[in-house]
N, CA, C and O atoms as a printed pandas DataFrame, in Angstrom:
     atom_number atom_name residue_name chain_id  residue_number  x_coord  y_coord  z_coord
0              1         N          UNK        A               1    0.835   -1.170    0.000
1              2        CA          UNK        A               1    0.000    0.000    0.000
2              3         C          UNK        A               1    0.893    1.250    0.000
3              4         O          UNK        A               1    1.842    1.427    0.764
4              5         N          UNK        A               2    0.618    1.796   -0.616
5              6        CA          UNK        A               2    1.531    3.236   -0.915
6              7         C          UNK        A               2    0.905    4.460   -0.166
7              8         O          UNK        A               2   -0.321    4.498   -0.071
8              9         N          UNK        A               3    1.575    5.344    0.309
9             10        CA          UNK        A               3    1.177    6.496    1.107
10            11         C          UNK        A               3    0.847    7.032    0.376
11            12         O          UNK        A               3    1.370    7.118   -0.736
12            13         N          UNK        A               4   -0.486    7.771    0.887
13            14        CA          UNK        A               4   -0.799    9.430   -0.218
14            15         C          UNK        A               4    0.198   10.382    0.212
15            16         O          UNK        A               4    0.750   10.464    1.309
16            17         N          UNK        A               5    0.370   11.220   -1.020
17            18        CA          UNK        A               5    0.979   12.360   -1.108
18            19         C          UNK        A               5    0.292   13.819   -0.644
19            20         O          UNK        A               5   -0.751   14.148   -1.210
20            21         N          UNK        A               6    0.894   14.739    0.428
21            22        CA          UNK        A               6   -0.109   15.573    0.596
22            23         C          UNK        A               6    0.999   16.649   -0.584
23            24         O          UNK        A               6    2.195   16.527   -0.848
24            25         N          UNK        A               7   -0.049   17.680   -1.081
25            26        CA          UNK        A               7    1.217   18.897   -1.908
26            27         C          UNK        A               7    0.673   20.279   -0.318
27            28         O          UNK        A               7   -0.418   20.528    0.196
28            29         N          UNK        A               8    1.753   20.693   -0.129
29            30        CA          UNK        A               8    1.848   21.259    0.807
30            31         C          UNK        A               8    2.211   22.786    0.585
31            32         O          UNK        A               8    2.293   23.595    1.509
32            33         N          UNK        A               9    2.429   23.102   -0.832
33            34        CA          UNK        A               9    2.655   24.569   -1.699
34            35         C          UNK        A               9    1.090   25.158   -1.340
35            36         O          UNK        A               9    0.039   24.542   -1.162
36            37         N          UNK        A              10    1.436   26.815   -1.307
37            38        CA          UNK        A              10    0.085   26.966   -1.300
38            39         C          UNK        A              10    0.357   28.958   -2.117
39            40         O          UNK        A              10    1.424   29.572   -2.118
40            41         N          UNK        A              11   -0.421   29.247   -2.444
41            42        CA          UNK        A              11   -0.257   30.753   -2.931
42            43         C          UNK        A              11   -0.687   31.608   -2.273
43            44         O          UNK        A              11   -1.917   31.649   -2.256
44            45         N          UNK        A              12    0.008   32.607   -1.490
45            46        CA          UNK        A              12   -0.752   33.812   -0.914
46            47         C          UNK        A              12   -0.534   35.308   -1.772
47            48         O          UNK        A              12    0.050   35.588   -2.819
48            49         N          UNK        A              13   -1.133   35.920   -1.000
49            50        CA          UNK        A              13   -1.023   37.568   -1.950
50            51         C          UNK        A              13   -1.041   38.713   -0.949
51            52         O          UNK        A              13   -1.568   39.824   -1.011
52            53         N          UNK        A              14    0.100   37.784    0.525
53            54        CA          UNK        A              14    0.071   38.943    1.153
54            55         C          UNK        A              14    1.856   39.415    0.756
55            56         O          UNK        A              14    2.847   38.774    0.406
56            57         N          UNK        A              15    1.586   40.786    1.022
57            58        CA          UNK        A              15    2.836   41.680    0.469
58            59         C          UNK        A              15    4.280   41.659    1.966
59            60         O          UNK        A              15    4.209   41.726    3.193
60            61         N          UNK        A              16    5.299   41.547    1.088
61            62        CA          UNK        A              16    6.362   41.654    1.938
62            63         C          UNK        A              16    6.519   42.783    2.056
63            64         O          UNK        A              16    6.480   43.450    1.022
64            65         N          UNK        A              17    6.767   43.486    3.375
65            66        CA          UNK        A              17    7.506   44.594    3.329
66            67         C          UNK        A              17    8.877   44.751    3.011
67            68         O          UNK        A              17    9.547   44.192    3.879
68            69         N          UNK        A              18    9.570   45.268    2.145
69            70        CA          UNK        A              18   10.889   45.558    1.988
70            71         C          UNK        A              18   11.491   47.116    2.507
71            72         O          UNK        A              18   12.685   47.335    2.304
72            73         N          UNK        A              19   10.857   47.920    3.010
73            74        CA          UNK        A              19   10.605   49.019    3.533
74            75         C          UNK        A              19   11.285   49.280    4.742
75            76         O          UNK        A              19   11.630   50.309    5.324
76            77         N          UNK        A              20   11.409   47.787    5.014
77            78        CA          UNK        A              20   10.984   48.340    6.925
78            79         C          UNK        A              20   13.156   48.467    7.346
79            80         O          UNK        A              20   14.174   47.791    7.191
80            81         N          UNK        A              21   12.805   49.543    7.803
81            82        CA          UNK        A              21   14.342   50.026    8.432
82            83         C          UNK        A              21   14.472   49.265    9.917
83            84         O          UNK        A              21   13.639   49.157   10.817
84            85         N          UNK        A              22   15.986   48.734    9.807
85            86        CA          UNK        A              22   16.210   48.458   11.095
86            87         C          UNK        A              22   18.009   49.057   11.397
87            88         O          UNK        A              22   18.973   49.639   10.901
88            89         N          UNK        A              23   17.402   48.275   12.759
89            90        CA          UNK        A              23   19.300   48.591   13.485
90            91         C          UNK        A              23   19.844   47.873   13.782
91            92         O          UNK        A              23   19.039   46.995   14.094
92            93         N          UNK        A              24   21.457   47.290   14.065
93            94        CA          UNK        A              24   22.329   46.374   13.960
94            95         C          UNK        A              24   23.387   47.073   14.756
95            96         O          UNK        A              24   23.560   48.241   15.105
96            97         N          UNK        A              25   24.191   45.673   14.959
97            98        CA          UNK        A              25   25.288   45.931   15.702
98            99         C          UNK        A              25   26.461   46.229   14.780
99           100         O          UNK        A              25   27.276   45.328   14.978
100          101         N          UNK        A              26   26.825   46.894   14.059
101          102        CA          UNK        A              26   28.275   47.071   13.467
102          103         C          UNK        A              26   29.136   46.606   13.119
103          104         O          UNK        A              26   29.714   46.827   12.055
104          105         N          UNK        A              27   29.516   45.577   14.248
105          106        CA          UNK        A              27   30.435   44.340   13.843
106          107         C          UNK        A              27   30.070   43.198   14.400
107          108         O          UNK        A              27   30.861   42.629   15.153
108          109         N          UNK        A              28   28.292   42.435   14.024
109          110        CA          UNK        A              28   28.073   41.560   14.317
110          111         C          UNK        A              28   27.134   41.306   13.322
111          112         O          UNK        A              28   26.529   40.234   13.366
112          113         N          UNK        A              29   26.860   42.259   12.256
113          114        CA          UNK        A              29   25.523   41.960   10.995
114          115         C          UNK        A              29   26.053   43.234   10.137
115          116         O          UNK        A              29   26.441   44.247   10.721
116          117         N          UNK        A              30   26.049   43.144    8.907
117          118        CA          UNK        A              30   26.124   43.675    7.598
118          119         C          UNK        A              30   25.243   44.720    7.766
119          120         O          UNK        A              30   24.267   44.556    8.499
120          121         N          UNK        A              31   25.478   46.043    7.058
121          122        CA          UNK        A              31   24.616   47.281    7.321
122          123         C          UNK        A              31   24.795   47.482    5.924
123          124         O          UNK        A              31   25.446   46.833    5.105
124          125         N          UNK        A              32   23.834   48.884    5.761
125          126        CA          UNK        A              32   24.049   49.431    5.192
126          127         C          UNK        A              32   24.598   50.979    4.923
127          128         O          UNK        A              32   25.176   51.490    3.964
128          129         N          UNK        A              33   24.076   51.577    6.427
129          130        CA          UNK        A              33   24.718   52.721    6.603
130          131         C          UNK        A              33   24.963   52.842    7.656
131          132         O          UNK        A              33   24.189   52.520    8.558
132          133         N          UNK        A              34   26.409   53.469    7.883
133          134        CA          UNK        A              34   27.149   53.673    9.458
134          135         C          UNK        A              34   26.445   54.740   10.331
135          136         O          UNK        A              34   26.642   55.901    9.973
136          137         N          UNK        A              35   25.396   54.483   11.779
137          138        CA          UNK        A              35   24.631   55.822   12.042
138          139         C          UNK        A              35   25.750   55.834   13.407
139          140         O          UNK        A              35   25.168   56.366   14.352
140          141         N          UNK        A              36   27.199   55.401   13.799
141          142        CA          UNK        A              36   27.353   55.815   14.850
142          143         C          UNK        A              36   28.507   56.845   14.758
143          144         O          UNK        A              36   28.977   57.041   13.637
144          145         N          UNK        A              37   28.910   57.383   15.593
145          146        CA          UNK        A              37   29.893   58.628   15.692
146          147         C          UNK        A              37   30.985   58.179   14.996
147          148         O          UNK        A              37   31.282   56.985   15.041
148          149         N          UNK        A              38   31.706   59.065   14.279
149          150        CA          UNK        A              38   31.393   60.441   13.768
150          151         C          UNK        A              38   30.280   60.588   12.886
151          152         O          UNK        A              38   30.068   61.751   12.543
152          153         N          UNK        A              39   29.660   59.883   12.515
153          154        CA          UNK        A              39   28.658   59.835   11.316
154          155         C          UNK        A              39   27.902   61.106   11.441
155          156         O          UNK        A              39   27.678   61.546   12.569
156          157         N          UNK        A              40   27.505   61.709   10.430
157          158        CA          UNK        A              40   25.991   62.750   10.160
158          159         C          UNK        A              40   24.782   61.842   11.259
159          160         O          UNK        A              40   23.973   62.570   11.834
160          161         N          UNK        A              41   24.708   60.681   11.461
161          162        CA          UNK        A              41   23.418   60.419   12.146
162          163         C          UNK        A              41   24.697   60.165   13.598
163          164         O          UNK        A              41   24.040   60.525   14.575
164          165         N          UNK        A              42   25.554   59.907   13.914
165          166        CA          UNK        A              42   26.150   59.827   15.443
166          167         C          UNK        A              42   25.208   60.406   16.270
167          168         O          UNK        A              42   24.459   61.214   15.722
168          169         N          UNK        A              43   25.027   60.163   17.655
169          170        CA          UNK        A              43   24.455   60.693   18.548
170          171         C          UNK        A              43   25.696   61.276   19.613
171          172         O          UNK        A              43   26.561   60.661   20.236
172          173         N          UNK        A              44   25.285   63.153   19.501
173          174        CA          UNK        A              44   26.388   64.169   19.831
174          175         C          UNK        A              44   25.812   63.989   21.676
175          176         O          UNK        A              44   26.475   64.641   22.483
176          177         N          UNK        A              45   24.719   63.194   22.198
177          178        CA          UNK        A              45   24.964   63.268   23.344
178          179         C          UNK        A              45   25.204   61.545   24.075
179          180         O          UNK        A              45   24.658   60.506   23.704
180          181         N          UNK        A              46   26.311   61.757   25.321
181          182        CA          UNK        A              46   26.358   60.613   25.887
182          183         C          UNK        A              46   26.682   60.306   27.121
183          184         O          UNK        A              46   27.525   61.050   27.622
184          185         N          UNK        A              47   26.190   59.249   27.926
185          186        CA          UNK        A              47   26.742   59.225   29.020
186          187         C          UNK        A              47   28.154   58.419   29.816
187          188         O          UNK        A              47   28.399   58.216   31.006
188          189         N          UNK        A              48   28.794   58.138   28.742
189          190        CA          UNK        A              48   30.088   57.788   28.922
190          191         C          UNK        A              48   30.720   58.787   29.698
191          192         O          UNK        A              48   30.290   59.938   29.773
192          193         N          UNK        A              49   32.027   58.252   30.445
193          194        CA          UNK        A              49   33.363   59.244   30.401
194          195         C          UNK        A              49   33.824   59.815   29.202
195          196         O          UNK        A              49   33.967   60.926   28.693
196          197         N          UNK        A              50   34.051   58.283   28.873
197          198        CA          UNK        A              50   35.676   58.732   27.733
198          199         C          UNK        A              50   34.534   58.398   26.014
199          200         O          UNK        A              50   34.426   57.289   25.490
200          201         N          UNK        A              51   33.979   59.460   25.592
201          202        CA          UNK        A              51   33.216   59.643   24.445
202          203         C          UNK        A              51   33.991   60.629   23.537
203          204         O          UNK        A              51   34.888   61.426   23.810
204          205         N          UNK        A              52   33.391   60.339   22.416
205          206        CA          UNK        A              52   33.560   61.501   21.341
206          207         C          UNK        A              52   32.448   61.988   20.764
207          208         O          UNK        A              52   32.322   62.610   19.709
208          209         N          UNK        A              53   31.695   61.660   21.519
209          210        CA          UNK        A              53   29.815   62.906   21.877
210          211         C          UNK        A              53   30.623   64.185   22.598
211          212         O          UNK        A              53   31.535   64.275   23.420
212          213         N          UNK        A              54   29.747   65.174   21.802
213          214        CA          UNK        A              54   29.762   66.753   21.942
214          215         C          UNK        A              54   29.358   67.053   23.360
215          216         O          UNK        A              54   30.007   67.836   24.054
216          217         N          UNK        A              55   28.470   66.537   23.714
217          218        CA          UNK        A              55   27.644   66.618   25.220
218          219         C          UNK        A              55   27.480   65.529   26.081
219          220         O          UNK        A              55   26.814   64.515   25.870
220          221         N          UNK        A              56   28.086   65.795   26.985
221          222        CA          UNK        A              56   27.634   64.941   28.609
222          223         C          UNK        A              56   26.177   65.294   28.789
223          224         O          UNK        A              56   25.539   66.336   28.647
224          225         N          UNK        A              57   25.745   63.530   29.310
225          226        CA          UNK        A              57   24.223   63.586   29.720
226          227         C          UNK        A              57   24.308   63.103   31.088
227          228         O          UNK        A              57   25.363   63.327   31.681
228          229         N          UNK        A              58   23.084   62.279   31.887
229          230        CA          UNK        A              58   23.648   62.102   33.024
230          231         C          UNK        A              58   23.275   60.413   32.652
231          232         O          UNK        A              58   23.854   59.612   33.386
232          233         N          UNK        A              59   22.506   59.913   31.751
233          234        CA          UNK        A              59   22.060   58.722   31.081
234          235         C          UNK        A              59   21.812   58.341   29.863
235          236         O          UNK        A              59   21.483   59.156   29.000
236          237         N          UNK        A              60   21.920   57.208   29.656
237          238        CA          UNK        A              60   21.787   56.398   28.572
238          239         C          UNK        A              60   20.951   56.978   28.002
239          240         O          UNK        A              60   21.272   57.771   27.117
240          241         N          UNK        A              61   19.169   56.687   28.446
241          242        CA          UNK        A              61   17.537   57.124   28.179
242          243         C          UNK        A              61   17.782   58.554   28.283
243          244         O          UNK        A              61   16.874   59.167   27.720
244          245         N          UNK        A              62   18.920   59.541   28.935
245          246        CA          UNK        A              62   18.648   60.840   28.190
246          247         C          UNK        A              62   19.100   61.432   27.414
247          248         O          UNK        A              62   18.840   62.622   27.237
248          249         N          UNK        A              63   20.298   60.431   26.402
249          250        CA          UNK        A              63   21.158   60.813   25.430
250          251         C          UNK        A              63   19.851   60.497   24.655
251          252         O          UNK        A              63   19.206   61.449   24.216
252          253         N          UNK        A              64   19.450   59.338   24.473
253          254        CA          UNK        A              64   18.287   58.791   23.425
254          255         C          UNK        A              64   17.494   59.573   23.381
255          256         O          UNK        A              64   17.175   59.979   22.263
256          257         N          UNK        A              65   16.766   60.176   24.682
257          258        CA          UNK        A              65   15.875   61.297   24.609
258          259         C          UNK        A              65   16.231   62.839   24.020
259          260         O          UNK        A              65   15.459   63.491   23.316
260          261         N          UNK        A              66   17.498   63.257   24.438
261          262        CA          UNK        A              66   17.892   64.261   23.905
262          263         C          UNK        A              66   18.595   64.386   22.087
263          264         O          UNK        A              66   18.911   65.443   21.541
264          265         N          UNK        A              67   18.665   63.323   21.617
265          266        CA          UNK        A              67   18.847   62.955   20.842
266          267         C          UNK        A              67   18.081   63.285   19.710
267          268         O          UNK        A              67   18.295   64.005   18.735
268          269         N          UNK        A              68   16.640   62.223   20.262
269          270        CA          UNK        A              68   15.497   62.982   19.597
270          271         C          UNK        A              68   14.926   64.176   18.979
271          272         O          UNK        A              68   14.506   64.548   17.883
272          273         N          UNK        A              69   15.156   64.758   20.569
273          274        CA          UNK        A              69   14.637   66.342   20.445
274          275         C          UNK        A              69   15.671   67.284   19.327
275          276         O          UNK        A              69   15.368   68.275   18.662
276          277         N          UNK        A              70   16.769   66.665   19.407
277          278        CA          UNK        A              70   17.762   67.310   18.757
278          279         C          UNK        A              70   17.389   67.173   16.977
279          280         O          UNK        A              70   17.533   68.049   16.124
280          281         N          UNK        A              71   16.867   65.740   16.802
281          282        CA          UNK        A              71   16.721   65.460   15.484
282          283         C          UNK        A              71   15.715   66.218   15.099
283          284         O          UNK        A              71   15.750   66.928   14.095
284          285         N          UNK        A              72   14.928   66.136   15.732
285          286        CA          UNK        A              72   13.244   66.885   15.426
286          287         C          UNK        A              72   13.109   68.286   15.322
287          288         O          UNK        A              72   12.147   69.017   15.088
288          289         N          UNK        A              73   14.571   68.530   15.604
289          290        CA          UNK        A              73   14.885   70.517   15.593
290          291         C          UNK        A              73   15.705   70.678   14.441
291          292         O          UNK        A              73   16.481   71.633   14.474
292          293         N          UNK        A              74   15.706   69.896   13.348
293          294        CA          UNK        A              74   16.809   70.023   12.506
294          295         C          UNK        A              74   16.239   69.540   11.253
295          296         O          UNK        A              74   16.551   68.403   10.901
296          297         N          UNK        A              75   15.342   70.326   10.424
297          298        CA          UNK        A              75   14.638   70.245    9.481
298          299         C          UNK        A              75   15.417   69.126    8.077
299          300         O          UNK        A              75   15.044   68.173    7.392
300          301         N          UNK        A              76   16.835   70.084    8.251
301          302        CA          UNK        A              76   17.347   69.120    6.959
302          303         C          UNK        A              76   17.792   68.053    7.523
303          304         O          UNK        A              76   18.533   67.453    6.744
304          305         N          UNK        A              77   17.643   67.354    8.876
305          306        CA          UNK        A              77   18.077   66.133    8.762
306          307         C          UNK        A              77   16.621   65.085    8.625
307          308         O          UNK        A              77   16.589   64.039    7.978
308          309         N          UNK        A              78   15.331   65.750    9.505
309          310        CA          UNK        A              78   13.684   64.902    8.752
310          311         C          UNK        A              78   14.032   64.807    7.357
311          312         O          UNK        A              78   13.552   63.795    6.846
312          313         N          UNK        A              79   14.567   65.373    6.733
313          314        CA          UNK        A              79   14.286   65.411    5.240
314          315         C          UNK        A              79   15.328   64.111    4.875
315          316         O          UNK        A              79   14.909   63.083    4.343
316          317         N          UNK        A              80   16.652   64.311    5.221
317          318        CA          UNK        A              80   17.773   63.040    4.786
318          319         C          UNK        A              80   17.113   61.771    5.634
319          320         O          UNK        A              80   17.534   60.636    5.412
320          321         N          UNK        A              81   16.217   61.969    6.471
321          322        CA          UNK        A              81   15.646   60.481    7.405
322          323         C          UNK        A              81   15.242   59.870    6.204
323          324         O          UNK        A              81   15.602   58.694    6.249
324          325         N          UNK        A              82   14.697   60.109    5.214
325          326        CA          UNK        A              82   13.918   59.519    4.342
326          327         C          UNK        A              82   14.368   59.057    3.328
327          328         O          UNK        A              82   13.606   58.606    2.472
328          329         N          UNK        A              83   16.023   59.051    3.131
329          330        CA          UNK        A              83   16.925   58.307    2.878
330          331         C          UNK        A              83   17.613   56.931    3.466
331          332         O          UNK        A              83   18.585   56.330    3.007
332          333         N          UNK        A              84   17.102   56.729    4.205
333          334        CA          UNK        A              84   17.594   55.749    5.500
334          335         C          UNK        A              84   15.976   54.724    5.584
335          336         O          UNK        A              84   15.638   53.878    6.412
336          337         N          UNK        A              85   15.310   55.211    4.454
337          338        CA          UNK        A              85   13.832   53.985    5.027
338          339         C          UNK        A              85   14.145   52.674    4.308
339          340         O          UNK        A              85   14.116   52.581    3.080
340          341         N          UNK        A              86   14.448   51.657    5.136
341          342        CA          UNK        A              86   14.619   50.138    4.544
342          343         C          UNK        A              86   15.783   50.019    4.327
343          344         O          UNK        A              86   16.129   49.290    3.398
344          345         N          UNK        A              87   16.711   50.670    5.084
345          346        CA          UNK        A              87   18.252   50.474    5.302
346          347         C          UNK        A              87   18.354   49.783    6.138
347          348         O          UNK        A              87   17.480   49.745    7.004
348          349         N          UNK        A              88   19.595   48.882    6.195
349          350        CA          UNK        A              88   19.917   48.346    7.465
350          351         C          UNK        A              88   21.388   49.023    8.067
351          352         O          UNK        A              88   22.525   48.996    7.595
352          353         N          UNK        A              89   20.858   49.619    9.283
353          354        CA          UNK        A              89   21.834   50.639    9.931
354          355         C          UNK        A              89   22.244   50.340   11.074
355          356         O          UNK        A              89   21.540   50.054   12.042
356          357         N          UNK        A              90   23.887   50.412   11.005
357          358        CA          UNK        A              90   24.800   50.067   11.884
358          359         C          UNK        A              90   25.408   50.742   13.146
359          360         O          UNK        A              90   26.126   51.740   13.071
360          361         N          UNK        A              91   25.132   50.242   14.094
361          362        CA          UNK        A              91   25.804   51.188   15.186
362          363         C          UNK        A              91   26.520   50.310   16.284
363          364         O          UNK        A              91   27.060   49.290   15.856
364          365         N          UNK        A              92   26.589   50.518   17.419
365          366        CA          UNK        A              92   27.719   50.212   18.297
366          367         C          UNK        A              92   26.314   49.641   19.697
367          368         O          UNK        A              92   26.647   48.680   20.390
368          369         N          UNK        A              93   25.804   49.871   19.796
369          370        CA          UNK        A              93   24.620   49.708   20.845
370          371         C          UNK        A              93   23.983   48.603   20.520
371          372         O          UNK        A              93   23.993   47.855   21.497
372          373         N          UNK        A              94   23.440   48.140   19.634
373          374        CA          UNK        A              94   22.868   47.234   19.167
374          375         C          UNK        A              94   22.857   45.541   20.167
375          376         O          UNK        A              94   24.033   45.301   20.439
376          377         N          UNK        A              95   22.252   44.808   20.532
377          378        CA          UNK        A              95   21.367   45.152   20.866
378          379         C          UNK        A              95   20.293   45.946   22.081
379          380         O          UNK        A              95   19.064   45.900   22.139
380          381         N          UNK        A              96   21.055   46.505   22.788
381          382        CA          UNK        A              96   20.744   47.594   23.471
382          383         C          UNK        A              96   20.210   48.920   23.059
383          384         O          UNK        A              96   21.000   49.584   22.387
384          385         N          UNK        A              97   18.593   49.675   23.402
385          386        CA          UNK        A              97   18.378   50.666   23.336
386          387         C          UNK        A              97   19.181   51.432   22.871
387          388         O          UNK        A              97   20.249   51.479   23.481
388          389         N          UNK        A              98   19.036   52.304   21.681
389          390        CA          UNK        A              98   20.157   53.256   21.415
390          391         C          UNK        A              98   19.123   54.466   20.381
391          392         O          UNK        A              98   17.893   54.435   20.357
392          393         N          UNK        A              99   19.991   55.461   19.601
393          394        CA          UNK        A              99   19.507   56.089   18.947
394          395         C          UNK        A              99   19.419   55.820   17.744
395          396         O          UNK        A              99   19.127   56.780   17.030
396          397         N          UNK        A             100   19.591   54.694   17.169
397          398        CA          UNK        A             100   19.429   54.507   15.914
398          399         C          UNK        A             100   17.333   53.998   16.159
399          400         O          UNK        A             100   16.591   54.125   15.185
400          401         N          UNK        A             101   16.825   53.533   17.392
401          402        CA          UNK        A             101   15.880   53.429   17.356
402          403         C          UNK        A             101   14.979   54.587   17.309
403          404         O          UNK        A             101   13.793   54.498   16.992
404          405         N          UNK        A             102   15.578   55.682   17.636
405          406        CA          UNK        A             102   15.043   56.842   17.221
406          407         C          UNK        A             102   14.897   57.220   15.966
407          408         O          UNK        A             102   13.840   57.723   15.586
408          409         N          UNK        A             103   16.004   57.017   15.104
409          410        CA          UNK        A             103   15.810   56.798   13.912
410          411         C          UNK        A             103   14.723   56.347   12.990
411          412         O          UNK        A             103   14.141   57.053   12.167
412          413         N          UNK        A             104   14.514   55.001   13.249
413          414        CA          UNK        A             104   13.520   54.095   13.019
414          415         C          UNK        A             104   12.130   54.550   13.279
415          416         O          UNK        A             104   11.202   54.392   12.485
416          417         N          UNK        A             105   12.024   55.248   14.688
417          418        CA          UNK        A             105   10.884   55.519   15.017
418          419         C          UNK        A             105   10.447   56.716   14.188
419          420         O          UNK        A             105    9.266   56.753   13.843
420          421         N          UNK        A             106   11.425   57.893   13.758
421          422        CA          UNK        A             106   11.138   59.119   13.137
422          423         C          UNK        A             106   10.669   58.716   11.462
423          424         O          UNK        A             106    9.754   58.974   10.680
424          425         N          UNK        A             107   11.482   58.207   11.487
425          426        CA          UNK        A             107   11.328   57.681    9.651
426          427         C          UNK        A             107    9.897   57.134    9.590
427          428         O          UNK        A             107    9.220   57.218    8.566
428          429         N          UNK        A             108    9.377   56.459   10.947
429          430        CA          UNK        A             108    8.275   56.336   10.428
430          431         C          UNK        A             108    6.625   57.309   10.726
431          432         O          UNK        A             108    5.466   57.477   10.347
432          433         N          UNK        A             109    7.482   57.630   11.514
433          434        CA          UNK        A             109    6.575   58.797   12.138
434          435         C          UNK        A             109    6.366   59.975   10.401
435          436         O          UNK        A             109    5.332   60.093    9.743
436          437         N          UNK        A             110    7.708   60.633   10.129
437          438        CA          UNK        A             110    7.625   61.366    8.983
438          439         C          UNK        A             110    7.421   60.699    7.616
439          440         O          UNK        A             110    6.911   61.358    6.710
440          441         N          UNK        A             111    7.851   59.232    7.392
441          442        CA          UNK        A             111    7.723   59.231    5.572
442          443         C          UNK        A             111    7.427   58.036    5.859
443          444         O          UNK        A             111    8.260   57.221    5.463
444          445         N          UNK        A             112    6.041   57.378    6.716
445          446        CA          UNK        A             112    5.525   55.824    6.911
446          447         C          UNK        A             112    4.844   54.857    5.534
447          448         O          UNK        A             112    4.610   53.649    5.583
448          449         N          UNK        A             113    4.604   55.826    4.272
449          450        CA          UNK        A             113    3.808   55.069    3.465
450          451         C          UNK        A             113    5.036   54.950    2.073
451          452         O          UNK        A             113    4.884   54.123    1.174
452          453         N          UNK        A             114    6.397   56.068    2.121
453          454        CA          UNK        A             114    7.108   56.515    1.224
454          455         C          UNK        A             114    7.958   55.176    0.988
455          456         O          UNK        A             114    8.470   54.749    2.023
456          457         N          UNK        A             115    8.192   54.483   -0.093
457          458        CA          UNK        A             115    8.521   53.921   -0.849
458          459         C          UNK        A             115   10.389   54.044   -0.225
459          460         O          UNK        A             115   10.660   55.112    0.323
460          461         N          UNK        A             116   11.394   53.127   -0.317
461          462        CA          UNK        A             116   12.852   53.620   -0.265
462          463         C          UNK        A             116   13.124   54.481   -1.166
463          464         O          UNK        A             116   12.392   54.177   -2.108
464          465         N          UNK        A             117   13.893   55.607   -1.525
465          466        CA          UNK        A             117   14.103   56.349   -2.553
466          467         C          UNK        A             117   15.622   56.490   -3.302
467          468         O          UNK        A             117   15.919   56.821   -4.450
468          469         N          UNK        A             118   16.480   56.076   -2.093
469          470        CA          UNK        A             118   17.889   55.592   -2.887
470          471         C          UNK        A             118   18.328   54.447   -2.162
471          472         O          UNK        A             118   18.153   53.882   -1.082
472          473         N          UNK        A             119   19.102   54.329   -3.433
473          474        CA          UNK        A             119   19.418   52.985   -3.515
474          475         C          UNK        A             119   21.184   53.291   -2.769
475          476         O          UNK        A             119   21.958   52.347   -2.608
């Protein structure tokens, strides 16, 4: 007696996102763009001693926080965020809270439906 065969292929038509931006550790996963210091996206505040952030904070959660506020005051950098949608971006924090999740969060806050635009 021979076993039936089940076919176990099936077709869906739900859509992948290729869109979706994330963050990485630097030297533990392939990126695509470097967001940690010195970089244009570095975060200028930190609570280290020995940093090469512009500003002493007194914490981690208020470099990230101040971070923010900093991005959100700086018109031409919302605008370059939208260069960075569906990148995979490299930093030093990873996987630990950092500001590249700010990143992530702004990009989608400002350009959530926008297509990647460079390649």
């Amino acid at each position: 007696m021979t076993k039936p065969k089940v076919n176990l292929s099936f077709y869906s038509n739900l859509e992948i996102n290729t869109n979706t931006t994330k963050v990485v550790h630097c030297k533990k996963s392939e990126y695509d763009v470097y967001i940690g210091r010195p970089s244009t996206w570095g975060n200028p505040f930190s609570s280290k001693d020995r940093t090469l952030a512009k500003y002493r904070v007194a914490s981690k959660s208020e470099a990230i926080q101040k971070y923010e506020d900093w991005i959100e005051n700086q018109p031409q950098l919302i605008e370059e965020l939208k260069k960075l949608k569906g990148k995979i971006l490299g930093c030093w924090c990873k996987p630990n809270p950092c500001h590249g999740d700010v990143i992530v969060k702004l990009i989608e806050k400002y350009y959530p439906n926008e297509n990647n635009i460079s390649s």
